[in-house]
C-alpha positions as CSV (number, residue, x, y, z in Angstrom):
1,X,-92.3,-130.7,42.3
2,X,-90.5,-128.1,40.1
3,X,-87.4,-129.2,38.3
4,X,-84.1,-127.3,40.0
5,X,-83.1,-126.9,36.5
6,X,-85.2,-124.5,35.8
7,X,-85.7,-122.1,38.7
8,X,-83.8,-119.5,39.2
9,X,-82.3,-120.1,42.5
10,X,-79.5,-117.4,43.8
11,X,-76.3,-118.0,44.2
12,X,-74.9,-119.5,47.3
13,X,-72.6,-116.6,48.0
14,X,-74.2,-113.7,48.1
15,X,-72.1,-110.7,49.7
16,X,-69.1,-110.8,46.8
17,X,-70.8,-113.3,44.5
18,X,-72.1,-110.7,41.7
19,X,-67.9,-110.0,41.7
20,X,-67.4,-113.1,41.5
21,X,-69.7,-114.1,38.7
22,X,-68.1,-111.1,36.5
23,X,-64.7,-112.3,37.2
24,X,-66.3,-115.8,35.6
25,X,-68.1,-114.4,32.8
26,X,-65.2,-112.4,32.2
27,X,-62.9,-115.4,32.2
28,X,-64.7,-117.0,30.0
29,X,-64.8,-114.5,27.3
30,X,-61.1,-113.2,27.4
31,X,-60.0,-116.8,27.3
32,X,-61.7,-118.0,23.9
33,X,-61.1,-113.8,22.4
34,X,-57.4,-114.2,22.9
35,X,-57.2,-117.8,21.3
36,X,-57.7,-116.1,18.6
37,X,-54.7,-113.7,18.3
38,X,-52.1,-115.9,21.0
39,X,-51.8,-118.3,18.3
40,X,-50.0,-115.9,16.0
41,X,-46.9,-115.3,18.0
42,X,-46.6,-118.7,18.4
43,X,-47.4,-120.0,14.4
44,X,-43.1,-120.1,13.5
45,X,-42.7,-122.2,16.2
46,X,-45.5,-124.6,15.7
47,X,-44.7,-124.9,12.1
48,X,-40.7,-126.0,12.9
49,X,-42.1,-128.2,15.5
50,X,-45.2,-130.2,13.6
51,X,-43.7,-130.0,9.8
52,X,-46.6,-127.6,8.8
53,X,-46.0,-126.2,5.4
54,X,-46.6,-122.6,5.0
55,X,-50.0,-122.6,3.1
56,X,-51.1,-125.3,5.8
57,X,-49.8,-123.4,8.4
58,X,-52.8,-120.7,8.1
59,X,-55.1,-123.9,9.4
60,X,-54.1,-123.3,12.6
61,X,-55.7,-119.9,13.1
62,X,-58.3,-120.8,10.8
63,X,-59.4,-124.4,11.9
64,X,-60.5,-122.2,15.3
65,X,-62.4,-119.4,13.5
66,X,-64.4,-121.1,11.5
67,X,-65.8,-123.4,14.2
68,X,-66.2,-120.6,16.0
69,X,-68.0,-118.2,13.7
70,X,-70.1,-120.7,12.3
71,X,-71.3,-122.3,15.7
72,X,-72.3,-119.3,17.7
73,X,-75.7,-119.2,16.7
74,X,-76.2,-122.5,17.7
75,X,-74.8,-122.3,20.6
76,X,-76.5,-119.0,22.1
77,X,-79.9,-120.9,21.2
78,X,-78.7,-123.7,23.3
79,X,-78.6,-121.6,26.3
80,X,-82.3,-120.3,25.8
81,X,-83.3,-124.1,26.2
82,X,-81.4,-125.7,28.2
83,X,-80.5,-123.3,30.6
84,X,-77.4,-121.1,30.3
85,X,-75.7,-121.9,33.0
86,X,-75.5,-125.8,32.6
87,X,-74.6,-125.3,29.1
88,X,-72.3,-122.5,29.6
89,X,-70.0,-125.1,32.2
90,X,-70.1,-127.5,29.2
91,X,-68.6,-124.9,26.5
92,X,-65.6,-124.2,29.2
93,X,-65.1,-127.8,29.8
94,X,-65.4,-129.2,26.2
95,X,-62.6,-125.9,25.6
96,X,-60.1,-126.6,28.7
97,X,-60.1,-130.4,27.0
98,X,-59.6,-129.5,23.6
99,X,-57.0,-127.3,24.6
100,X,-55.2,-129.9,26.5
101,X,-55.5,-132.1,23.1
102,X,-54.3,-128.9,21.2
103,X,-50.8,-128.4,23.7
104,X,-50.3,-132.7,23.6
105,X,-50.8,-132.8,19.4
106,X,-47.6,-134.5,18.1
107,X,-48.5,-133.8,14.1
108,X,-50.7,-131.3,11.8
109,X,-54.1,-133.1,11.6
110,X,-54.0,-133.6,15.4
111,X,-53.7,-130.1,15.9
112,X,-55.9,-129.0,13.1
113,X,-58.6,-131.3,14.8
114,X,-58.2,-129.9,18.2
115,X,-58.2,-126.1,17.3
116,X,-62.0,-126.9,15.5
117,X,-63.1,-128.6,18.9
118,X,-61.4,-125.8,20.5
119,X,-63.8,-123.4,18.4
120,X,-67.0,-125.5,19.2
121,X,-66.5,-125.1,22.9
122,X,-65.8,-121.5,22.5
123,X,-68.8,-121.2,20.5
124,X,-70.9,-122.9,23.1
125,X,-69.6,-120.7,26.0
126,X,-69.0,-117.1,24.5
127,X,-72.9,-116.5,24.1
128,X,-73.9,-117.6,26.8
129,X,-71.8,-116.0,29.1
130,X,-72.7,-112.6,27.7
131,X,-76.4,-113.2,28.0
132,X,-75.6,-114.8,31.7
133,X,-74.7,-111.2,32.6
134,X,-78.7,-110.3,31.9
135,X,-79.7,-113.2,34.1
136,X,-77.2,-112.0,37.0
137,X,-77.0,-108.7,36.8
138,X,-79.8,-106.1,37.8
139,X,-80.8,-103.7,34.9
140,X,-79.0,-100.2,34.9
141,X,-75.7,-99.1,36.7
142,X,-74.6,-102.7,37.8
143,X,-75.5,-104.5,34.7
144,X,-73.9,-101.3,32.7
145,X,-70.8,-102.1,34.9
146,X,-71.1,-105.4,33.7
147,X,-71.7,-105.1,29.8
148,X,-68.4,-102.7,30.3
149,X,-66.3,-105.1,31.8
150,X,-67.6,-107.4,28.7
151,X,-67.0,-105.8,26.0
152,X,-63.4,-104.2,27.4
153,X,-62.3,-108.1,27.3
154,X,-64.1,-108.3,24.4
155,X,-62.2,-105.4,22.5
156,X,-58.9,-106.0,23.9
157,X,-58.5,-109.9,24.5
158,X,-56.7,-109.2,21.0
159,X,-54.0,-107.3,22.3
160,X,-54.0,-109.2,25.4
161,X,-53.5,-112.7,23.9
162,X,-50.3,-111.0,21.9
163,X,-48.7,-110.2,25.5
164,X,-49.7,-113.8,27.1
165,X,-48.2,-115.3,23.9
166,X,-45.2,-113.4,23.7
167,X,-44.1,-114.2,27.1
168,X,-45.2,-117.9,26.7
169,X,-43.3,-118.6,23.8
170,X,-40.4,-116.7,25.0
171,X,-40.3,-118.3,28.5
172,X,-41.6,-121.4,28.2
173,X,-42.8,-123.4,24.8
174,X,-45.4,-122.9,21.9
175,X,-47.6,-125.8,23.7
176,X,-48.2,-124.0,26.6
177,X,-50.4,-121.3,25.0
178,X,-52.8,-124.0,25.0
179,X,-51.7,-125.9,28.6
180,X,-52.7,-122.6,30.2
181,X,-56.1,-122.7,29.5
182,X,-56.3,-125.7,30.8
183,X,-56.7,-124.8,34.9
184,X,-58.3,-121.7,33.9
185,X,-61.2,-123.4,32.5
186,X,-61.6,-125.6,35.5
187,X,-61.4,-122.3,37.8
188,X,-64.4,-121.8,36.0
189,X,-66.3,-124.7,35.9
190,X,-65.5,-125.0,40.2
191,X,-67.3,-121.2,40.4
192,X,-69.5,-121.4,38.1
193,X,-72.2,-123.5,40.6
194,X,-71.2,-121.2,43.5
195,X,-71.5,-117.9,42.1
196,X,-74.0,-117.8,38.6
197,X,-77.9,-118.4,38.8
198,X,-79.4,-120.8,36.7
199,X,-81.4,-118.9,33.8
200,X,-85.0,-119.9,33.5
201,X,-85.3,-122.9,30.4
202,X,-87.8,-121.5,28.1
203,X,-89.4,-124.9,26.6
204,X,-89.0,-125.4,22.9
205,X,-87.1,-127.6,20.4
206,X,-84.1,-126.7,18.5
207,X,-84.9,-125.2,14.6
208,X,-81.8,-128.1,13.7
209,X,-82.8,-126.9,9.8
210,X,-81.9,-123.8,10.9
211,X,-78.5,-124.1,12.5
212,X,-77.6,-126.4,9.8
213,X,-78.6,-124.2,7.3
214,X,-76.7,-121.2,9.1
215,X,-73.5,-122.7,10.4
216,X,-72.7,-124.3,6.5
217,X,-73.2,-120.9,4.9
218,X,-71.5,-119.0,7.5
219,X,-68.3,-121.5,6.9
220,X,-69.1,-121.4,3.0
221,X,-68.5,-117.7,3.4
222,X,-65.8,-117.4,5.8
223,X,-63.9,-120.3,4.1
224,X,-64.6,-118.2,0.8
225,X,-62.9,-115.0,2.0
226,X,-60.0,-116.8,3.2
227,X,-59.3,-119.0,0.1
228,X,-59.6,-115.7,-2.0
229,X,-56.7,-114.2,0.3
230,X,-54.9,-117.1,-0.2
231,X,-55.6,-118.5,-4.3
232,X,-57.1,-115.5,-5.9
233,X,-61.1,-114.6,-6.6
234,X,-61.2,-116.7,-9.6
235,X,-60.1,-119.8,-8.0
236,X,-62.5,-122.6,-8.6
237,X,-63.0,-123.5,-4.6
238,X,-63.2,-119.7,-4.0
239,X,-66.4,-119.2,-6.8
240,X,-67.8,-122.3,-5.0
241,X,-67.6,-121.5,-1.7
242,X,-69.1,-118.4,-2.1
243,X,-71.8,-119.3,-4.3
244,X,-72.8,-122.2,-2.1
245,X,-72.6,-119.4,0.9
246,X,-75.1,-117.6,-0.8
247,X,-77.2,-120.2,-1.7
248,X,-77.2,-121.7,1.9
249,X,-77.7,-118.2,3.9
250,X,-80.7,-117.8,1.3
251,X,-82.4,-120.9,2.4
252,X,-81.6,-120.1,5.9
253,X,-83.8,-116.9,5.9
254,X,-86.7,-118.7,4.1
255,X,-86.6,-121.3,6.9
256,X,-86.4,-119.0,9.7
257,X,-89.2,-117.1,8.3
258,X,-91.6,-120.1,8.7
259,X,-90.1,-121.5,12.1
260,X,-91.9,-121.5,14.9
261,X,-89.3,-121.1,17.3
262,X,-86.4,-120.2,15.1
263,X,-83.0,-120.0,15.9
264,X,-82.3,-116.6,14.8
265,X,-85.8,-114.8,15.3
266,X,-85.3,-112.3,12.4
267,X,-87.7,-109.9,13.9
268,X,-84.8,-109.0,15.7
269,X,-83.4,-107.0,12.9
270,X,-87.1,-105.1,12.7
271,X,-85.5,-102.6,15.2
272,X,-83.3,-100.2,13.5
273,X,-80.7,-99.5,16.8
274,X,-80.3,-103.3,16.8
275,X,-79.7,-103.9,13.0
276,X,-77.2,-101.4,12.8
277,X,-75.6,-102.8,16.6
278,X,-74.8,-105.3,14.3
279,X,-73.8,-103.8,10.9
280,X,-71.6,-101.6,13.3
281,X,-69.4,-104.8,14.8
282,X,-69.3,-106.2,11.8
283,X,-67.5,-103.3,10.6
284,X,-65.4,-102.8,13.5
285,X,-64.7,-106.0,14.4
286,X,-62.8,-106.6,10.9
287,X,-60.8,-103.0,11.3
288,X,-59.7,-104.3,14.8
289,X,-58.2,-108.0,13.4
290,X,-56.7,-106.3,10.4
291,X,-55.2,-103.9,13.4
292,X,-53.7,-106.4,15.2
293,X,-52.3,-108.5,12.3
294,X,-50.5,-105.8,10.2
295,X,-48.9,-104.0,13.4
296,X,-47.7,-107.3,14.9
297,X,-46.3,-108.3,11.5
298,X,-44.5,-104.9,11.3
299,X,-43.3,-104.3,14.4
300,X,-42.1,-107.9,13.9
301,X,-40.3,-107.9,10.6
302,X,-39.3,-103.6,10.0
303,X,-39.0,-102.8,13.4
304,X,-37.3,-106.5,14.8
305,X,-39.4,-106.5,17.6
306,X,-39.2,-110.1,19.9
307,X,-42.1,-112.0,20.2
308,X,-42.2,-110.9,24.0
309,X,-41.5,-107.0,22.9
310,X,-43.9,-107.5,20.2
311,X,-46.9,-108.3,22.8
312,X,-45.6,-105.8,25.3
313,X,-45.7,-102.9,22.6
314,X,-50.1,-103.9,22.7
315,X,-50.4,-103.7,26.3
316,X,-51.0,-99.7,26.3
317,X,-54.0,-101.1,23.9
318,X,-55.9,-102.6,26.6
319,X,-55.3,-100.2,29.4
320,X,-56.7,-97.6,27.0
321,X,-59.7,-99.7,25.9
322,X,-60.5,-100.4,29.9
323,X,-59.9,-96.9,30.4
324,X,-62.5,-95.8,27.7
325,X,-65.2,-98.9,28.7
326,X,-65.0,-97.9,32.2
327,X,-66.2,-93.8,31.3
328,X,-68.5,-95.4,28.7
329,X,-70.3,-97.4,31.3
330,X,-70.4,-94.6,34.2
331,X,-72.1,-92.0,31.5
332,X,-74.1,-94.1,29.7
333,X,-77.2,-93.4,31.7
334,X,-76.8,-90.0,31.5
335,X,-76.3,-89.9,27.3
336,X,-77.5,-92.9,26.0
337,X,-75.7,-95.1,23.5
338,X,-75.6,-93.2,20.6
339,X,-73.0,-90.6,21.1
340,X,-70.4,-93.4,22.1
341,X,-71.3,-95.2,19.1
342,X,-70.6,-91.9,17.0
343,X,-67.5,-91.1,18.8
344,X,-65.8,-94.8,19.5
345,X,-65.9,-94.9,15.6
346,X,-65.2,-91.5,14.7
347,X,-61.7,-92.1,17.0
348,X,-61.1,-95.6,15.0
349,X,-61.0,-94.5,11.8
350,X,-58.5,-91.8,12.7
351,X,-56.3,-94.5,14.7
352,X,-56.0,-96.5,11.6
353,X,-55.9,-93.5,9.1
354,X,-53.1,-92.1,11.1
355,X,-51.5,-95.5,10.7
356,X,-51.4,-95.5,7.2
357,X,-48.5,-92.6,7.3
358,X,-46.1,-95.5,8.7
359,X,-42.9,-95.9,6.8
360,X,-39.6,-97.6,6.6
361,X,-38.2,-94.9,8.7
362,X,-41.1,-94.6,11.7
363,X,-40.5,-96.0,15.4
364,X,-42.8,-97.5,17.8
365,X,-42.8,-94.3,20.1
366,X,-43.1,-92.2,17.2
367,X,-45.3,-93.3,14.4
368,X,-47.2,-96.6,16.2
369,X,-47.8,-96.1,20.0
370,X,-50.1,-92.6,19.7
371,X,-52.2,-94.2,16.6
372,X,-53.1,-97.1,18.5
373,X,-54.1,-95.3,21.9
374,X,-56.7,-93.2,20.1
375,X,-57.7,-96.6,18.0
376,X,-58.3,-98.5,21.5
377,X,-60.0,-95.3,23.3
378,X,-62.3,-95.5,20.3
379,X,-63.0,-99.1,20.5
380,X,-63.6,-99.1,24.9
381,X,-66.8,-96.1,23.9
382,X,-67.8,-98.3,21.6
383,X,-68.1,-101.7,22.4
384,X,-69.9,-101.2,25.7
385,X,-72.4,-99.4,23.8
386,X,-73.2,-102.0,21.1
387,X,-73.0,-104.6,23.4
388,X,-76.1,-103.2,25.8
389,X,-77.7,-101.9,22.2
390,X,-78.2,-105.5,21.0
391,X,-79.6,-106.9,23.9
392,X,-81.7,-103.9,24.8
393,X,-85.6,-104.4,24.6
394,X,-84.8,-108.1,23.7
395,X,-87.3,-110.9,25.4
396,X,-85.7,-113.2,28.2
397,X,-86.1,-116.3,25.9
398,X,-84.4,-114.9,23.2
399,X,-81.6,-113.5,24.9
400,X,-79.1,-116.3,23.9
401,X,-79.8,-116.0,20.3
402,X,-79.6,-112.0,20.7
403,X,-75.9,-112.6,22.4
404,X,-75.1,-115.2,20.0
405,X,-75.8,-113.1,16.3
406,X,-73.5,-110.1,18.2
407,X,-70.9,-112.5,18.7
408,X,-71.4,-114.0,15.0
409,X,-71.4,-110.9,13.8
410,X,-68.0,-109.8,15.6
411,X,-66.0,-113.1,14.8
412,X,-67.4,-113.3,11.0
413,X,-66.5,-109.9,10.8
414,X,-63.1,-110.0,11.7
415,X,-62.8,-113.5,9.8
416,X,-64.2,-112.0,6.6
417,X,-62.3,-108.8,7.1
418,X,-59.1,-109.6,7.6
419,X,-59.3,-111.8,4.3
420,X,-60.1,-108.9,2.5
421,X,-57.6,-106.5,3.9
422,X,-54.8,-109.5,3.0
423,X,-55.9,-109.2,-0.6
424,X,-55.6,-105.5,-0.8
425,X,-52.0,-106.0,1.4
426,X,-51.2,-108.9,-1.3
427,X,-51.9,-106.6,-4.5
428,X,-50.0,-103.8,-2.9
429,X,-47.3,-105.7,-1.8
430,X,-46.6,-107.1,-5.5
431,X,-47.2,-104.2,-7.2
432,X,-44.3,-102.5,-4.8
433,X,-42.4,-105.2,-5.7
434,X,-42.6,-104.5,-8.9
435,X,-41.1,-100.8,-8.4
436,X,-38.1,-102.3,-6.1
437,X,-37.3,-104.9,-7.7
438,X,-34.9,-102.8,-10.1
439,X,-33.4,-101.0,-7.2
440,X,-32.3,-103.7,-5.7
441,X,-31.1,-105.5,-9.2
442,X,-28.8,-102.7,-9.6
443,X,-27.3,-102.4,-6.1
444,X,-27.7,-106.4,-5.3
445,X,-24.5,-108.8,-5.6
446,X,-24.6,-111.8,-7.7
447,X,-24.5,-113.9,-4.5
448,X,-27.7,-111.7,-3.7
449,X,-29.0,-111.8,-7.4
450,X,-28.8,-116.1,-7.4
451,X,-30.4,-116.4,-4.1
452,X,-33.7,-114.1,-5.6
453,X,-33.9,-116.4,-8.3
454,X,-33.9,-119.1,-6.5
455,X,-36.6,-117.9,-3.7
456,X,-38.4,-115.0,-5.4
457,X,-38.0,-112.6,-2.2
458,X,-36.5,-109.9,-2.0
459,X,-33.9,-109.0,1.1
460,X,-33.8,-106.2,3.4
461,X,-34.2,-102.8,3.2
462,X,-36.0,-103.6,-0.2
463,X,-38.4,-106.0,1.4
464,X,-39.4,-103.3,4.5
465,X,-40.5,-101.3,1.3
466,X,-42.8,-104.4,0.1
467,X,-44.3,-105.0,3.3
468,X,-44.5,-101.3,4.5
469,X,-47.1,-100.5,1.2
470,X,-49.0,-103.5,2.0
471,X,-49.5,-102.8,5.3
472,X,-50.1,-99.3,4.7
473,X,-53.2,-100.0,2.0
474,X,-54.4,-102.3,4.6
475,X,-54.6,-99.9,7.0
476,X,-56.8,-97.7,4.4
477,X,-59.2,-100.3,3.7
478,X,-59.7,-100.6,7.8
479,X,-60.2,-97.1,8.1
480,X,-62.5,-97.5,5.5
481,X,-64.6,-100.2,7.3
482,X,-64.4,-97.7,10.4
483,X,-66.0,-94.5,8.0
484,X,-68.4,-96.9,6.9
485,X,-69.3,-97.8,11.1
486,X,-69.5,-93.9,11.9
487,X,-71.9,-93.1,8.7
488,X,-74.2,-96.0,10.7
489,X,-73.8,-95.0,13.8
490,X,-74.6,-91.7,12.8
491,X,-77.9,-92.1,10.4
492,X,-79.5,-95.0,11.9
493,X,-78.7,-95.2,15.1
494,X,-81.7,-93.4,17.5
495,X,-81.3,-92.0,20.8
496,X,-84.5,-93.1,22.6
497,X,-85.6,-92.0,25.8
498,X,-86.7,-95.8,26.4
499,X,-83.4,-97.3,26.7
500,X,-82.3,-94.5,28.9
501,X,-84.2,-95.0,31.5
502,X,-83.2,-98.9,31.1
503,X,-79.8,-98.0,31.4
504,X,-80.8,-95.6,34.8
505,X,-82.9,-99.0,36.2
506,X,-85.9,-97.7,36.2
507,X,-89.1,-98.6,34.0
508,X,-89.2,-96.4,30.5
509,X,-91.9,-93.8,29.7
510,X,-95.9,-95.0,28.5
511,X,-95.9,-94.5,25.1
């Protein structure tokens, strides 16, 4: 008698179900994206509350990503052996509780502790919801529809979590941008049964050198990146961390080459179109948190945006980025991936190099709103198309490890990303300083003068200067990630008549 857990029995529901299950998925995805960015509206609040000194502070957001990035692997093989569905409930619940321990923490190291078991959860559920939609979805139009749907929440979970945050804090209290994830991820885990097949369990063994090998160096390097933002590139930690990054990713190829069932099948990056799926996000996905982080401290500290107007002014950011998923799913068929690939980053880098002509002196209407509407249009034709790209032409056993390295490759991204565009904002920043601190010596009181001795900062207008440069370089150093995602998209991404005629449903060509 076969085991249930590994047929592939339909769901219970069948008229609305495949709805249904995309409204899960779905669920899932936007709910650990936005963790990400609903923190950061939220960060003066927690740090008054919990005593967190400000270099501490920067734990909160980073206790989450490095779980997170570091774990994904892991967790998308887990779903190729166990079944995706059964492991894909235990992500959400293991989330929903660590979020409850997150909103109930009553110091620092009991928050810290529930943001990184926040992270594991979410790096448990995130692949294998995305490669759920391949075990639920038909190939072609509806499973296009699906992979849309994906990678809009994908793209602008970001901009939504500012918005959820805003009016949270606003409204209520800091602790209930964790609370609310709280029923949501039992919504989940109730549907979840009733509504998502059961992916066949490929037998095998888990590569545990592997994932050990890969989550260490993958925290070595993110951990590197941010300590470098934060202490300089010569600090002693900083050389460390990268070189025992480097020495751990090394060793993690060498074992994946001689693993039977690795974790990360490297033939994977054998196909070009995949390979550059993935240099592509990792691009993108550290212009879009460098995005988010520089506007929302702008339109914050120049512009004296409140937290709630400050996640209202990104809401036109996800309408745009639906907006461009939905066309990018509808004509995919028709074009293939590749000329959504070309123009989705073609329209980012001008979002962000328009951006860089912000001033003291710009408004929202004027100088921020069009920028980031042709910045999100970009990133809705794009993100579709990597995210059928990567899993296109991609065995069924391997489908959680596929969904997993695109997900690695978009939080690692942004994590390593962002660290470097706050070292280019920090040199900016002081060498602006530099150039107003003069100016404001010879204008300043002496009541002004004693308190910049005693802080070091400088006061309005001379500090919308400082922070207006740095903000402005990083915006140049995103637009130069986006170039450097359209050069790729351009020269080694193919058009193949194969994957259109995946993407139409129907079997490709001999040959």
């Amino acid at each position: 008698m076969p085991d249930p857990a590994q047929t592939t029995s339909p769901p219970k529901k069948s008229g609305d179900g495949k709805g249904i299950a995309l409204f899960v998925i779905a669920s899932c995805q936007l709910m650990v994206v936005l963790d990400i960015t609903i923190v950061n509206i939220a960060l003066p609040h927690i740090q008054d509350s919990l005593n967190f000194s400000t270099t501490s502070l920067s734990w909160v957001v980073n206790a989450y990503t490095l779980t997170f990035g570091g774990l994904l692997l892991l967790g998308g093989r887990a779903g190729d052996i166990l079944g995706r569905r059964r492991v894909f409930v235990f992500g959400i619940l293991l989330f929903g509780f660590a979020s409850l321990l997150c909103g109930l923490a009553q110091n620092d190291w009991q928050l810290l502790a529930a943001r990184a078991l926040q992270g594991v959860g979410g790096a448990i559920a995130s692949p294998t919801s995305l490669s759920l939609i391949t075990t639920n979805f038909e190939e072609g139009p509806e499973r296009n529809r699906a992979f849309g749907v994906f990678a809009a929440v994908s793209a602008g979970g970001g901009a939504i979590g500012l918005v959820a945050g805003g009016l949270l804090v606003e409204w209520l209290d800091w602790r209930w941008i964790f609370f609310v994830n709280v029923p949501i991820a039992l919504l989940i885990v109730f549907l979840t049964p009733r509504h998502i097949k059961e992916s066949e369990r490929h037998p095998g063994h888990f590569d545990l050198t592997g994932a050990l090998t890969s989550t260490l160096g993958m925290v070595a390097l993110v951990y590197g990146f941010i300590r470098a933002a934060q202490e300089g590139w010569r600090d002693p930690w900083t050389l460390v961390s990268f070189g025992a990054a480097v020495v751990l990713l090394l060793l993690f190829i060498l074992v994946e080459r001689r693993s039977r069932q690795p974790i990360t099948p490297l033939h994977m990056f054998a196909d070009r179109n995949r390979a550059g799926t993935y240099a592509i996000m990792l691009c993108l996905a550290a212009a879009i948190f460098g995005m988010f982080f520089f506007l929302t401290l702008w339109v914050q500290d120049v512009l004296h945006f409140s937290p709630l107007k400050t996640g209202l002014a990104f809401l036109p950011v996800s309408a745009i980025i639906a907006v461009g998923a939905g066309l990018t799913s509808n004509l995919l068929p028709r074009y293939g991936p590749k000329p959504f690939m070309v123009a989705g980053s073609f329209m980012s880098a001008v979002g962000l190099s328009w951006l860089t002509l912000t001033d003291v002196d710009s408004t929202y209407l004027g100088s921020v709103l069009g920028p980031i509407l042709v910045f999100g249009f970009g990133m809705g034709l794009i993100f579709v198309s990597l995210t059928i790209m990567a899993l296109s032409n991609v065995e069924p056993q391997e489908a959680g490890a596929a969904s997993g390295l695109l997900n690695a490759t978009q939080q690692v991204g942004g994590s390593l990303g962002l660290s470097i565009l706050v070292t280019v904002f920090g040199t900016a920043s002081r060498n602006e300083a530099k150039d107003q601190i003069p100016a404001f010596l010879s204008q300043a009181s002496p009541l002004e003068k004693a308190q910049f001795a005693k802080t070091g900062e400088l006061p309005p207008p001379w500090s919308d200067e400082v922070l207006t440069a740095g903000v402005s370089s990083g915006f140049i150093t995103a637009a130069i990630f986006s170039v450097v995602a359209f050069v790729v998209s351009i020269f080694v991404i193919q058009t193949r008549a194969s994957d259109i005629e995946r993407l139409k449903g129907g079997m490709p060509p001999p040959g």
